[in-house]
C-alpha positions in Angstrom: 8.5 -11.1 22.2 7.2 -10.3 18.5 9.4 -8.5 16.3 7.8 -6.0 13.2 10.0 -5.8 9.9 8.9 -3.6 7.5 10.1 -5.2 3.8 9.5 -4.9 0.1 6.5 -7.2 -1.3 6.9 -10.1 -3.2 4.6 -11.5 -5.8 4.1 -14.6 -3.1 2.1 -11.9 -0.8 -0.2 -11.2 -3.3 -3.5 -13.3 -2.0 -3.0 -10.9 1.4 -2.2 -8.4 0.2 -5.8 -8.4 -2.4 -7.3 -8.7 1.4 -6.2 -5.8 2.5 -7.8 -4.0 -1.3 -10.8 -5.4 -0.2 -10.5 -4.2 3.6 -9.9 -0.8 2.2 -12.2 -0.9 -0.2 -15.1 -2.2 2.2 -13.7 0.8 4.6 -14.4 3.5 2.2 -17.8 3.0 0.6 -19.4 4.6 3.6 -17.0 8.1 2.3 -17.8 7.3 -1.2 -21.5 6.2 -2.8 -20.8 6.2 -6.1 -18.1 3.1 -5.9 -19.5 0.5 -7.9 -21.3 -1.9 -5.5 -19.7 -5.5 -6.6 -16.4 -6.5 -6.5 -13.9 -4.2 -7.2 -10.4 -3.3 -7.0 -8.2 -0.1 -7.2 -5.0 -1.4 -7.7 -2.8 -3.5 -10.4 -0.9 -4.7 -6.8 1.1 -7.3 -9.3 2.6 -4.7 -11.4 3.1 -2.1 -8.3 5.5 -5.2 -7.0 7.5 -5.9 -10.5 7.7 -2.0 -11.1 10.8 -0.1 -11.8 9.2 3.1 -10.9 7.0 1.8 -7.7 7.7 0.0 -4.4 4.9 -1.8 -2.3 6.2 -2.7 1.3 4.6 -4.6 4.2 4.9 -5.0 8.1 4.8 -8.2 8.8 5.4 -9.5 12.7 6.5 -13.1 13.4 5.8 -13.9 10.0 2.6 -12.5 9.2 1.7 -9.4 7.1 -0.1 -7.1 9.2 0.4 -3.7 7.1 0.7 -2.6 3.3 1.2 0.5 1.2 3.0 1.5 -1.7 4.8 4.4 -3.5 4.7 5.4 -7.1 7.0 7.6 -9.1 4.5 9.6 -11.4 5.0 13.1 -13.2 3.6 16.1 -11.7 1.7 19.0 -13.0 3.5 21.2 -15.1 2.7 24.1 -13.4 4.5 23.0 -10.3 7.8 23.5 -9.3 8.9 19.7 -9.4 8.7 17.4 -12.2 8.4 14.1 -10.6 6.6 13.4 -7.3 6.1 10.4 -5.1 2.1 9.1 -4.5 1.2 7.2 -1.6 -1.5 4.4 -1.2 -2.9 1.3 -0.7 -2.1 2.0 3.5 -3.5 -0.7 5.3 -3.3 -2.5 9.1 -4.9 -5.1 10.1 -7.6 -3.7 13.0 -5.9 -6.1 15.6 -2.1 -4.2 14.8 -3.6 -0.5 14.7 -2.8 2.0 17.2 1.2 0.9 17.4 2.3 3.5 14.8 3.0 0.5 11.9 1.3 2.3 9.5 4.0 5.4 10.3 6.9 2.6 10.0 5.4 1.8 6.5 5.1 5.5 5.5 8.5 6.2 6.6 9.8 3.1 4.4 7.7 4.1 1.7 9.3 7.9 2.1 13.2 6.2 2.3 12.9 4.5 -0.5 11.5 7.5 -2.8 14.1 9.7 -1.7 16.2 7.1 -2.6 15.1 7.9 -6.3 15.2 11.6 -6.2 11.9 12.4 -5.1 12.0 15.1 -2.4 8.0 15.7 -2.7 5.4 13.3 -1.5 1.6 13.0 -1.8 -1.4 10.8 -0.9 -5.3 11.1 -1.0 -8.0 10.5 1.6 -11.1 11.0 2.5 -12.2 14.3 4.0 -14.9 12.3 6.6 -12.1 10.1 7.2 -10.9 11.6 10.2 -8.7 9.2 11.8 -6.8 8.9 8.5 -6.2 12.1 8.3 -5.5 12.4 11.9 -2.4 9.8 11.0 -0.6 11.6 8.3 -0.8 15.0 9.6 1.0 13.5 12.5 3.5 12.5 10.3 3.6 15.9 8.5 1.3 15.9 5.8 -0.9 18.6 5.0 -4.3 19.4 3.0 -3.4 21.6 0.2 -6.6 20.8 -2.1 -9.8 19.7 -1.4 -11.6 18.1 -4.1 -15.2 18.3 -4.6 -18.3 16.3 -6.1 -22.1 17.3 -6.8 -24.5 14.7 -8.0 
C-alpha cells in the first residue's frame, strides 16, 4: 500500500520541482497569450526553499514527489484591514495523482504552516477559464473577490 507525506522542500528537489514550473507553465499558455513563447519561468523556487518568510512543500508517495506549492509572507495593501497576508502558488500534481485531494493536503500544509506565523488571511491567483482550478479551491473555501482584467 502507498503512503502520501506531505513535507517541506529541500534544495535536493529542485530539478522536479522546475518540472512541475514548466508543467504549469505549459498548462496556462492556452489562459494567457501574452506569456512569452520560449522558456520561461515564474518562480526563484531556490530562494522560496531557503526563505525565512516562505515555505514550499511537496507530496511525495513512496518516495516520489507527486505535488508542489508554496506560501509566501508578503505585505498587504494598506487599505486593508491586515498588514501581512499569506500568497499561495506554484500548486501542482502530477496528472497520474490528480483527483485524490493531494493538492487539498498541500494547501492545508501550506495554510498550517502560515498560521503558524501569524497569518490568519490567505490568497492565491488563477485563471478565470481555468475552471477546474477554481473548482478545487472553492471547495476548500476560497472565494473570488476581484477579477482582474486585460484589453489588447
Amino acid at each position: 500500500m502507498s503512503k502520501l507525506i506531505i513535507r517541506a522542500a529541500v534544495s535536493a528537489d529542485l530539478p522536479i520541482l522546475r518540472g512541475f514550473e514548466q508543467s504549469i507553465i505549459a498548462t496556462e499558455r492556452p489562459f494567457n497569450d501574452c506569456l512569452k513563447s520560449e522558456y520561461i519561468c515564474y518562480y526563484d523556487i531556490g530562494a522560496l526553499i531557503d526563505g525565512e518568510s516562505s515555505s514550499v512543500m511537496v507530496a511525495e508517495e513512496d518516495g516520489v514527489i507527486v505535488g508542489s506549492g508554496y506560501a509566501r509572507i508578503k505585505k498587504s495593501k494598506a487599505h486593508l484591514t491586515h498588514e501581512f497576508h499569506a500568497y499561495l502558488g506554484f500548486m501542482f500534481v502530477a496528472p497520474t495523482h490528480r483527483g485524490r485531494g493531494i493538492n487539498q493536503f498541500i494547501i492545508q500544509a501550506l495554510i498550517n504552516w502560515g498560521k503558524s506565523q501569524g497569518m490568519n488571511d490567505f490568497y492565491l491567483e488563477a485563471y478565470a477559464d481555468n475552471n477546474s482550478a477554481l473548482k478545487a479551491y472553492e471547495k476548500l473555501g476560497f472565494k473570488t473577490t476581484l477579477i482582474e482584467m486585460k484589453l489588447s
